[in-house]
Structures are given as C-alpha cells and as structure tokens.
mmCIF file as gemmi writes it, N, C-alpha and C atoms, coordinates in Angstrom:
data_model
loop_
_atom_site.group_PDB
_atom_site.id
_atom_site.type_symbol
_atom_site.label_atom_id
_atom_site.label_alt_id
_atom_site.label_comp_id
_atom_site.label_asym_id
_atom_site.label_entity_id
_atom_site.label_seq_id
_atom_site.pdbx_PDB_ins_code
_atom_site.Cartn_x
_atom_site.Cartn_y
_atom_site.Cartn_z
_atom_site.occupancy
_atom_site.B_iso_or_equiv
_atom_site.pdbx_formal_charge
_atom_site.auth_seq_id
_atom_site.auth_asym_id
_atom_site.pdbx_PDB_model_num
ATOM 1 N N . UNK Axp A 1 ? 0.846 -1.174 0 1 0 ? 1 A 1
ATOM 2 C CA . UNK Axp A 1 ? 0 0 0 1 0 ? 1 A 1
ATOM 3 C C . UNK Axp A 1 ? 0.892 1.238 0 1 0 ? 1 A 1
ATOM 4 N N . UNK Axp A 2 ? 0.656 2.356 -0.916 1 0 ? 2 A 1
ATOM 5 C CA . UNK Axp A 2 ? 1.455 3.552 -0.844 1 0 ? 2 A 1
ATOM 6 C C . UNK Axp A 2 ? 0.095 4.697 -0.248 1 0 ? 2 A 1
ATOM 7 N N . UNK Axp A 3 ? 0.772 5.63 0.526 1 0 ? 3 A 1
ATOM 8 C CA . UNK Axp A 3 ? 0.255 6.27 1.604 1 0 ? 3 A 1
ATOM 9 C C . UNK Axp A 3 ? 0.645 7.773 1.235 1 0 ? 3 A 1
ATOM 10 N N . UNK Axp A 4 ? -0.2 8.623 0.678 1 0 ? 4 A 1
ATOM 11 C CA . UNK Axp A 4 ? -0.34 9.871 0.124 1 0 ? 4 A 1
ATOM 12 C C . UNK Axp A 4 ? -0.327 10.545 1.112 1 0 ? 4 A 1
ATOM 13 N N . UNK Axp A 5 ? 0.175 11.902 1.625 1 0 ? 5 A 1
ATOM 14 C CA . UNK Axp A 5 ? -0.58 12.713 2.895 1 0 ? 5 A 1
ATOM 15 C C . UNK Axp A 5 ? -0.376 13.923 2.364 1 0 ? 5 A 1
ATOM 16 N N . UNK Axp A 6 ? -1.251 15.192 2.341 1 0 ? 6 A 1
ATOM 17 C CA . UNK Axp A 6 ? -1.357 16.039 1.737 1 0 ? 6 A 1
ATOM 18 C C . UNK Axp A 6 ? -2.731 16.775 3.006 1 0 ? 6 A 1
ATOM 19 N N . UNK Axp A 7 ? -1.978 18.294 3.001 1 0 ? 7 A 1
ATOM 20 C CA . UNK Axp A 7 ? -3.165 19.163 4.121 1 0 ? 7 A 1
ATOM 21 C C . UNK Axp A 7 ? -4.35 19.007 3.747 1 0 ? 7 A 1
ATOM 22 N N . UNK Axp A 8 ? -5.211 19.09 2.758 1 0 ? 8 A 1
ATOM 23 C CA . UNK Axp A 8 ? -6.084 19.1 2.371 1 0 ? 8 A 1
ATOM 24 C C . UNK Axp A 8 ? -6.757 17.54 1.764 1 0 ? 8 A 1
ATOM 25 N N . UNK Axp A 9 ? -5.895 16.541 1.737 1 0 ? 9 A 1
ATOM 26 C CA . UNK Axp A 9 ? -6.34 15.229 1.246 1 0 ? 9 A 1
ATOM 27 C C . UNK Axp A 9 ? -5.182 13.956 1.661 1 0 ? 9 A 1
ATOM 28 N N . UNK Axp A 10 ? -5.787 13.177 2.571 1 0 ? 10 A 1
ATOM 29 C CA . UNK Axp A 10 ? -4.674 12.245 2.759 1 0 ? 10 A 1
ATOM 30 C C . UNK Axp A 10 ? -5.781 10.869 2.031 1 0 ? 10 A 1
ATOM 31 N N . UNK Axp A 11 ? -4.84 10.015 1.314 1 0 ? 11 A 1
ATOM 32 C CA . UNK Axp A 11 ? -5.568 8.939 0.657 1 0 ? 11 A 1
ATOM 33 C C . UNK Axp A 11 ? -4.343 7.67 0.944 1 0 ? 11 A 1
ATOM 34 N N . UNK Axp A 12 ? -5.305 6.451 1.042 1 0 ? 12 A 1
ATOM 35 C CA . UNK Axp A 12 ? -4.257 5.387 0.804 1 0 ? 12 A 1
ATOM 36 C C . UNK Axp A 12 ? -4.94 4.926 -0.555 1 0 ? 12 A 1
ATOM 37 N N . UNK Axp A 13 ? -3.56 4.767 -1.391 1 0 ? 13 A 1
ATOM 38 C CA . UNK Axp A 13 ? -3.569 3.801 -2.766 1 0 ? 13 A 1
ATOM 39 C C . UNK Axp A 13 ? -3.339 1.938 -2.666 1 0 ? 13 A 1
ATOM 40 N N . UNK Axp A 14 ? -4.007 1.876 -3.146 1 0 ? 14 A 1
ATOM 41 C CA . UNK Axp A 14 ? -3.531 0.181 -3.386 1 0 ? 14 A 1
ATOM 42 C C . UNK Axp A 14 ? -1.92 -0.404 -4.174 1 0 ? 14 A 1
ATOM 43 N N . UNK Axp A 15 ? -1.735 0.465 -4.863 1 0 ? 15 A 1
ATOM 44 C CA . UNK Axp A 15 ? -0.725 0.247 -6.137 1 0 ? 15 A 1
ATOM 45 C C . UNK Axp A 15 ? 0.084 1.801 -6.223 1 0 ? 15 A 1
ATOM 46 N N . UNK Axp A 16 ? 0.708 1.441 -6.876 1 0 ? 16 A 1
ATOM 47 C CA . UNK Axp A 16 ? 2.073 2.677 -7.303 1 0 ? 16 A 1
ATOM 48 C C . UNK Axp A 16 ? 1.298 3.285 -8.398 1 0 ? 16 A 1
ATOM 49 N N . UNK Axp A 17 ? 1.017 2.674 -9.142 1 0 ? 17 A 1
ATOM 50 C CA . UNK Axp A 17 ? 0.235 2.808 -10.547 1 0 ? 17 A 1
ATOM 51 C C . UNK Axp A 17 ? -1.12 4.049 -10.259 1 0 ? 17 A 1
ATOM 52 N N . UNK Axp A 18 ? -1.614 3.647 -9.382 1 0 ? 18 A 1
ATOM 53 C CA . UNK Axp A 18 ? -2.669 4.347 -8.961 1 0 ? 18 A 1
ATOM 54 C C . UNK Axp A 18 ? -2.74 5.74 -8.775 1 0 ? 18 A 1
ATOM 55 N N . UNK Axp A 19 ? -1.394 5.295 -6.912 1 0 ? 19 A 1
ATOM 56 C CA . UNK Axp A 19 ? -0.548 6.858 -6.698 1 0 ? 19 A 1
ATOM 57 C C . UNK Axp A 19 ? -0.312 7.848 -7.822 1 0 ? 19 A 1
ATOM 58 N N . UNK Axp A 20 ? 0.55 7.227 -8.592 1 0 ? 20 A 1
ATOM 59 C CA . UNK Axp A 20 ? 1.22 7.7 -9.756 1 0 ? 20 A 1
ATOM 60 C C . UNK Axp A 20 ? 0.186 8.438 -10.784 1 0 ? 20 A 1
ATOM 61 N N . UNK Axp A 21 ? -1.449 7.722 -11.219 1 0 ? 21 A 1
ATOM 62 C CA . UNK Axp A 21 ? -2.337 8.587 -11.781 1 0 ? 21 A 1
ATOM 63 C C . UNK Axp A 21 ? -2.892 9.955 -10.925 1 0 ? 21 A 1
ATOM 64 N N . UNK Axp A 22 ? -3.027 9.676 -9.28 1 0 ? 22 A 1
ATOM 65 C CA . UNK Axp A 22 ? -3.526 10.589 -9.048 1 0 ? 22 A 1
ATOM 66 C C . UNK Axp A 22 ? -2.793 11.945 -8.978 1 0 ? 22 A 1
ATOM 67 N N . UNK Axp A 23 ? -1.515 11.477 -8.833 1 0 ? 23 A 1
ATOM 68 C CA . UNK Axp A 23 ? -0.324 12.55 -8.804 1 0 ? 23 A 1
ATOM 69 C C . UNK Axp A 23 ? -0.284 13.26 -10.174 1 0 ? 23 A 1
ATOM 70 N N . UNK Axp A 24 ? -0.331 12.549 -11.209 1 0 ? 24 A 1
ATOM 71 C CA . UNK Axp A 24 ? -0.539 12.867 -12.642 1 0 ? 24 A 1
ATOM 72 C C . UNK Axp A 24 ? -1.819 14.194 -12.936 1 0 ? 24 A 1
ATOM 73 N N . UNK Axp A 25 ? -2.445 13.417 -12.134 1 0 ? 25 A 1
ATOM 74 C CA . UNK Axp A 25 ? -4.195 14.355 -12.096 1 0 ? 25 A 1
ATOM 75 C C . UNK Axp A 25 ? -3.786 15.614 -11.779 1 0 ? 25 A 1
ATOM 76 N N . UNK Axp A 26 ? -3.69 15.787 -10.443 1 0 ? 26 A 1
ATOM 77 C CA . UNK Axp A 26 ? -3.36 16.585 -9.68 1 0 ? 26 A 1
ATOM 78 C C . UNK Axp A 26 ? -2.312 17.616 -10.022 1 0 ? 26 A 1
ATOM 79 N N . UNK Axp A 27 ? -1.238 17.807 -10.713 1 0 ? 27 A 1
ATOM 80 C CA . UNK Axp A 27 ? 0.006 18.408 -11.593 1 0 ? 27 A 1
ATOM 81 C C . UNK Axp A 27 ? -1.316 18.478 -12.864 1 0 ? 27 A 1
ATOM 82 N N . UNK Axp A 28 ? -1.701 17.782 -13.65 1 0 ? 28 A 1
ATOM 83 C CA . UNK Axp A 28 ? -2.206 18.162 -14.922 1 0 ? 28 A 1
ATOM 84 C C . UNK Axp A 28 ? -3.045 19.289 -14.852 1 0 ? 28 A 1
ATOM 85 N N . UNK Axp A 29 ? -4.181 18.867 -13.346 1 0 ? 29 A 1
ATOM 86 C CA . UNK Axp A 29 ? -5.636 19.226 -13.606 1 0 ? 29 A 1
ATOM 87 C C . UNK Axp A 29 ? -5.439 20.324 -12.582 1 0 ? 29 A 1
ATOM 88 N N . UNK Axp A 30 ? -4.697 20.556 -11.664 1 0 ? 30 A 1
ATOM 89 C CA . UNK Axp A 30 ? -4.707 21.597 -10.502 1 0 ? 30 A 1
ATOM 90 C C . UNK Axp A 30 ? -3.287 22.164 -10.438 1 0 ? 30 A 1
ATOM 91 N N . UNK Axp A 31 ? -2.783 22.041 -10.39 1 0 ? 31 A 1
ATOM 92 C CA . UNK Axp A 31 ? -1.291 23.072 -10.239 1 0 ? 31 A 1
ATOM 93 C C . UNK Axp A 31 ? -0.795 23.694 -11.169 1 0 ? 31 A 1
ATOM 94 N N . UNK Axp A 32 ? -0.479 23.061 -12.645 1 0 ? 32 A 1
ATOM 95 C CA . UNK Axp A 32 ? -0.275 23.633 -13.561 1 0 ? 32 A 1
ATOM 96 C C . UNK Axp A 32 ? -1.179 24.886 -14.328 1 0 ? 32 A 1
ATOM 97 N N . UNK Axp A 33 ? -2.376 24.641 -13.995 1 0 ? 33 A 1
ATOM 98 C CA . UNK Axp A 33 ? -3.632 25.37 -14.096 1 0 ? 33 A 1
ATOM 99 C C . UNK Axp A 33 ? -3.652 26.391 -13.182 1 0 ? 33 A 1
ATOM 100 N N . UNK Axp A 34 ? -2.779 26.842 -12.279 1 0 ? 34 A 1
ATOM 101 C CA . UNK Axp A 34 ? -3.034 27.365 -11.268 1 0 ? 34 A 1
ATOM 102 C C . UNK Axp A 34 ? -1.8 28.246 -10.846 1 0 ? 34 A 1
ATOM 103 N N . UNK Axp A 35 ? -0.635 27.764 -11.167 1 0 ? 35 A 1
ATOM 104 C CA . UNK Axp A 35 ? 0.624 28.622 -10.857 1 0 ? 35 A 1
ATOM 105 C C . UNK Axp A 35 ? 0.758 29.31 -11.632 1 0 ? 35 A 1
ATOM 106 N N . UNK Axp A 36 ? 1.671 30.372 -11.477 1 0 ? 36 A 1
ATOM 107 C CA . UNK Axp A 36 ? 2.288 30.889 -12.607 1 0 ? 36 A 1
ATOM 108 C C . UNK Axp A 36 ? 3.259 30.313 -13.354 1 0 ? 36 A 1
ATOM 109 N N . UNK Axp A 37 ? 3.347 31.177 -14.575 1 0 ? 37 A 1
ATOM 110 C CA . UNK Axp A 37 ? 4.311 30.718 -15.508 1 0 ? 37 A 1
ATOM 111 C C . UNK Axp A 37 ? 5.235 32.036 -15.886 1 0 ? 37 A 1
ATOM 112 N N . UNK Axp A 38 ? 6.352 31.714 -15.759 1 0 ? 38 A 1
ATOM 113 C CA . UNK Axp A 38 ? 6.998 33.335 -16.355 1 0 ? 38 A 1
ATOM 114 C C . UNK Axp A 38 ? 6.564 33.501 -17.944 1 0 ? 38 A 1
ATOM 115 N N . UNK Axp A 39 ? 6.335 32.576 -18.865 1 0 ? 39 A 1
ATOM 116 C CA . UNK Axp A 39 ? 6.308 32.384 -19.881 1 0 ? 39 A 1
ATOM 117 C C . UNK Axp A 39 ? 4.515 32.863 -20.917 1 0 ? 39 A 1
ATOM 118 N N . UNK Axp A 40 ? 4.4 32.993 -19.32 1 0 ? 40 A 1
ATOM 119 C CA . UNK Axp A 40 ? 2.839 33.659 -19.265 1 0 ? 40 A 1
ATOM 120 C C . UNK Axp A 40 ? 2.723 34.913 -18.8 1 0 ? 40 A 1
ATOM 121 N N . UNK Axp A 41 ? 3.689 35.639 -18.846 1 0 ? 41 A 1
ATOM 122 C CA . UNK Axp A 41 ? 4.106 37.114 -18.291 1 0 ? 41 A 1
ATOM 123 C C . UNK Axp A 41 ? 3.732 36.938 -16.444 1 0 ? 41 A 1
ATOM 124 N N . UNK Axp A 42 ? 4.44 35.894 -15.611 1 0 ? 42 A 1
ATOM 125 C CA . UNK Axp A 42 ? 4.067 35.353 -14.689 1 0 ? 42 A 1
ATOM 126 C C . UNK Axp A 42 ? 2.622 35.245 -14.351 1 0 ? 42 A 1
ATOM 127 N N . UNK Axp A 43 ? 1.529 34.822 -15.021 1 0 ? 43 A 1
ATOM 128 C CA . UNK Axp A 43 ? 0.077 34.768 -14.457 1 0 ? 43 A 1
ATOM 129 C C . UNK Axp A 43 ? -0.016 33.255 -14.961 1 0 ? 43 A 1
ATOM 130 N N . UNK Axp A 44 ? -1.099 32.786 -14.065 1 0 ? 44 A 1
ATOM 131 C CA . UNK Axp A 44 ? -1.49 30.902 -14.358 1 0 ? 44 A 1
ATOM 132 C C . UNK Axp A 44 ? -2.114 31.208 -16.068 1 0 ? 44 A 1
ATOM 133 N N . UNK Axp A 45 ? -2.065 29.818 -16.215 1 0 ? 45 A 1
ATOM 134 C CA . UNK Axp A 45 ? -2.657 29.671 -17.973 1 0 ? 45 A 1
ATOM 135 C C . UNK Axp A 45 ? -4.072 30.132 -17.27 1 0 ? 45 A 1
ATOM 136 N N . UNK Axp A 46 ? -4.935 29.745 -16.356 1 0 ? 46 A 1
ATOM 137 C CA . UNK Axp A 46 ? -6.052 29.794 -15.981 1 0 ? 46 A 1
ATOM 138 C C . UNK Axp A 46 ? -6.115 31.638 -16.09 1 0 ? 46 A 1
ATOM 139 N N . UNK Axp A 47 ? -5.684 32.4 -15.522 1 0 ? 47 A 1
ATOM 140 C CA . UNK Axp A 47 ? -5.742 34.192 -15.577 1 0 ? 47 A 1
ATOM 141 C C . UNK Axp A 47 ? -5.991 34.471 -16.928 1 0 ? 47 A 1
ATOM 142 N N . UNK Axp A 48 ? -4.335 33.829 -17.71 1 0 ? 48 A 1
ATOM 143 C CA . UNK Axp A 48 ? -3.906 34.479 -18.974 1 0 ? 48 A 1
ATOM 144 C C . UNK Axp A 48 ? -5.41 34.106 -20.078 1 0 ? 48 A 1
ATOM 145 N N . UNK Axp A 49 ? -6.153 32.904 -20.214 1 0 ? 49 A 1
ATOM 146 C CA . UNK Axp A 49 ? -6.915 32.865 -20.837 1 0 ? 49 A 1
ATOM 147 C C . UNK Axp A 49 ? -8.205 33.805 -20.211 1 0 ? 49 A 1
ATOM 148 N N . UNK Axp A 50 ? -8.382 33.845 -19.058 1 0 ? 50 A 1
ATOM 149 C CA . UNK Axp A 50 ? -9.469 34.909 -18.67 1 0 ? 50 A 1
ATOM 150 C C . UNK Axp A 50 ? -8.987 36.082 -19.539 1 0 ? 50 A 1
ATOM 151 N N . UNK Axp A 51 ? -7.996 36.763 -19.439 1 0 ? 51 A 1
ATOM 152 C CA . UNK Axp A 51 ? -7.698 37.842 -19.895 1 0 ? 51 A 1
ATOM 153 C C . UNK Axp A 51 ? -7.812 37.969 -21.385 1 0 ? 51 A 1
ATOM 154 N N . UNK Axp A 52 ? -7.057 36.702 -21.836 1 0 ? 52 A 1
ATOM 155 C CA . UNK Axp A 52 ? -7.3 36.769 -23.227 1 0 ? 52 A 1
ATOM 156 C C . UNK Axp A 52 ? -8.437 37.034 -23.972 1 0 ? 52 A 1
ATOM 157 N N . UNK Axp A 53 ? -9.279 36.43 -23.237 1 0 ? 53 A 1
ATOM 158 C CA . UNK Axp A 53 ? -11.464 36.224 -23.336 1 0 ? 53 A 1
ATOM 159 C C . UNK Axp A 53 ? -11.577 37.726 -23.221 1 0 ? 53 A 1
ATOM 160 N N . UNK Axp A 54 ? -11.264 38.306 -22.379 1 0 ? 54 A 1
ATOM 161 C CA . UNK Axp A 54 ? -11.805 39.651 -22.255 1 0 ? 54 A 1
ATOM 162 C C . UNK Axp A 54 ? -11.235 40.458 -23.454 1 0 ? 54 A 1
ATOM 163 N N . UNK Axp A 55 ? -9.696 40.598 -23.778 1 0 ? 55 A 1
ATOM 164 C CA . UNK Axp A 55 ? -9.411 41.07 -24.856 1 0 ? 55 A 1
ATOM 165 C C . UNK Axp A 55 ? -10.307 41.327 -26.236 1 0 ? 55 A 1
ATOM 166 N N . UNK Axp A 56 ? -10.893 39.766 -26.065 1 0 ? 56 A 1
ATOM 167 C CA . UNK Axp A 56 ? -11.009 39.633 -27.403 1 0 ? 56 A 1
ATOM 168 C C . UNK Axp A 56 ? -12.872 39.861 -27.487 1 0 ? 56 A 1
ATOM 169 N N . UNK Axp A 57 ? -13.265 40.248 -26.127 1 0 ? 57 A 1
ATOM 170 C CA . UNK Axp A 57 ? -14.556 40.387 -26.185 1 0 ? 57 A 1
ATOM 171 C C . UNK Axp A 57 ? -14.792 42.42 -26.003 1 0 ? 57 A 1
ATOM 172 N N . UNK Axp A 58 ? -13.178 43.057 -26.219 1 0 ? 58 A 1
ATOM 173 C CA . UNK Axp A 58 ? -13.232 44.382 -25.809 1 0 ? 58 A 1
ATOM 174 C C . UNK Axp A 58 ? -13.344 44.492 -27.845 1 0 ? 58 A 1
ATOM 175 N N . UNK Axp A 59 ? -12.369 43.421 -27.917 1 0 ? 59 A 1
ATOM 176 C CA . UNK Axp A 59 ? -12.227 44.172 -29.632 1 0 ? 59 A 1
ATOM 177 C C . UNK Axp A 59 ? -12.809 43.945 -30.753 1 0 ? 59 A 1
C-alpha cells in the first residue's frame, strides 16, 4: 500500500500505478492550471486565458 498525505487530502492507494495517476491528475488538472508561468508574463494559464477572453470580447 502507498500512503499519500497532503493538508487538504490524505488517501491510501492500493498500487504505485494508482498513486502515480492521481499525482498525474493533480500536476495536470490543478497546479499547472493554477501557478504561474513566467512564460505567461508570470500569471497561471487559468488568468492568462481569462484575460485573453476579455481582450477579445473588448475588440
């Protein structure tokens, strides 16, 4: 059994495999979505497309 602990979510996995998707999830679906990027003039992809939406709903 592999044993996740996290402030907001502690889970036990059965398998590595498992761990390993939810960790996958979690980086895909929540962090990356959520940090900044310098490459994004430091704002999350999540901001930069708000902003972008608005841009393109000013012009």
């Amino acid at each position: 059994m592999v044993r996740a602990k996290e402030k907001r979510d502690e889970r036990d996995f059965q398998t590595h495999e498992e761990a390993r998707r939810a960790l996958f999830e979690y980086i895909e679906a929540w962090y990356n979505r959520r940090r900044s990027h310098s490459a994004l003039g430091d704002v999350s992809p999540e901001e930069y497309e708000r902003n972008a939406s608005t841009r393109s709903a000013a012009a």
